[in-house]
C-alpha positions as CSV (number, residue, x, y, z in Angstrom):
1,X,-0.7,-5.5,-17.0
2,X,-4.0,-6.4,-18.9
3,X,-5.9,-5.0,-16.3
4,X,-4.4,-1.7,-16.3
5,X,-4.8,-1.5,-19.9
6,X,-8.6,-2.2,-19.7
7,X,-9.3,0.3,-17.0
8,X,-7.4,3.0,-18.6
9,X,-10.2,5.0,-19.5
10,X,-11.7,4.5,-15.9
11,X,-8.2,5.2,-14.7
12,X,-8.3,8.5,-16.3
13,X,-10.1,10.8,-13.6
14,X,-8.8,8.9,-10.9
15,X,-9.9,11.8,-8.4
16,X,-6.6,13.6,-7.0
17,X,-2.7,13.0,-7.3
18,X,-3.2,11.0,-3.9
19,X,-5.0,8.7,-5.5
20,X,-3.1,8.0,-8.3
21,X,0.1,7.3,-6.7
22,X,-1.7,5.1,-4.4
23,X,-3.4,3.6,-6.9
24,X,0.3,3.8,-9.2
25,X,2.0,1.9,-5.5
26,X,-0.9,-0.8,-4.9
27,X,-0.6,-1.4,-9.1
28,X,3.2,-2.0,-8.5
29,X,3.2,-4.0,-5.0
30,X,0.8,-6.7,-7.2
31,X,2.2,-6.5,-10.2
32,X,5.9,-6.9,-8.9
33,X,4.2,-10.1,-6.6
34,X,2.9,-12.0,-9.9
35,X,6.0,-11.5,-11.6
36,X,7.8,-13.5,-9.0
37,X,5.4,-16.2,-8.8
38,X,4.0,-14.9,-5.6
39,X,-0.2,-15.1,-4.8
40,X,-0.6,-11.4,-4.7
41,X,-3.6,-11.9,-2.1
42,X,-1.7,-13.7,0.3
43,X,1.3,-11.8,0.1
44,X,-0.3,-8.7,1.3
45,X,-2.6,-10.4,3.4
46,X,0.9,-11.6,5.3
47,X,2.7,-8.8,4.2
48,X,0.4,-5.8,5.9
49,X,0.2,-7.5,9.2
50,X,3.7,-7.7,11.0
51,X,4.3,-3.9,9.6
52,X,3.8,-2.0,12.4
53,X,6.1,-4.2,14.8
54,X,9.1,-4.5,11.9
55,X,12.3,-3.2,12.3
56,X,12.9,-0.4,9.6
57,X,16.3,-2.1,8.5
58,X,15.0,-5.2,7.9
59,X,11.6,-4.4,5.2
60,X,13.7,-5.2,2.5
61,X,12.7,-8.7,3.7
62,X,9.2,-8.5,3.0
63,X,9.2,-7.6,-0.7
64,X,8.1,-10.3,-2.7
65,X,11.0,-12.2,-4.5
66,X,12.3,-12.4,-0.9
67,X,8.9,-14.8,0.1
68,X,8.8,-17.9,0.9
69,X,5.3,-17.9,0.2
């Protein structure tokens, strides 16, 4: 939550409402990794890549205090 703090000013004009709720999902995604003792950067990285073959019913699976990671 530092982070965010720090950048706030650079956060400000982030360019468009797209951006900031992208910006407000990746932001959440991390933070919610490091609060479960998950390595945000490997989460994603194994995260991201079985997506597009997934079965909708079971994503729930691959949020991070369900890793094994």
């Amino acid at each position: 939550m530092r982070a965010i703090a720090l950048g706030r000013k650079n956060y400000l004009f982030v360019g468009s409402e797209a951006g900031g709720k992208a910006a407000a999902i990746a932001y959440t995604l991390i933070e919610t990794a490091k609060l479960n003792a998950v390595d945000p950067h490997a989460w994603l990285a194994d995260t991201i890549a079985p997506i597009p073959d997934y079965k909708i019913n079971k994503v729930d699976d691959l949020l991070p205090w369900k890793s094994n990671r």
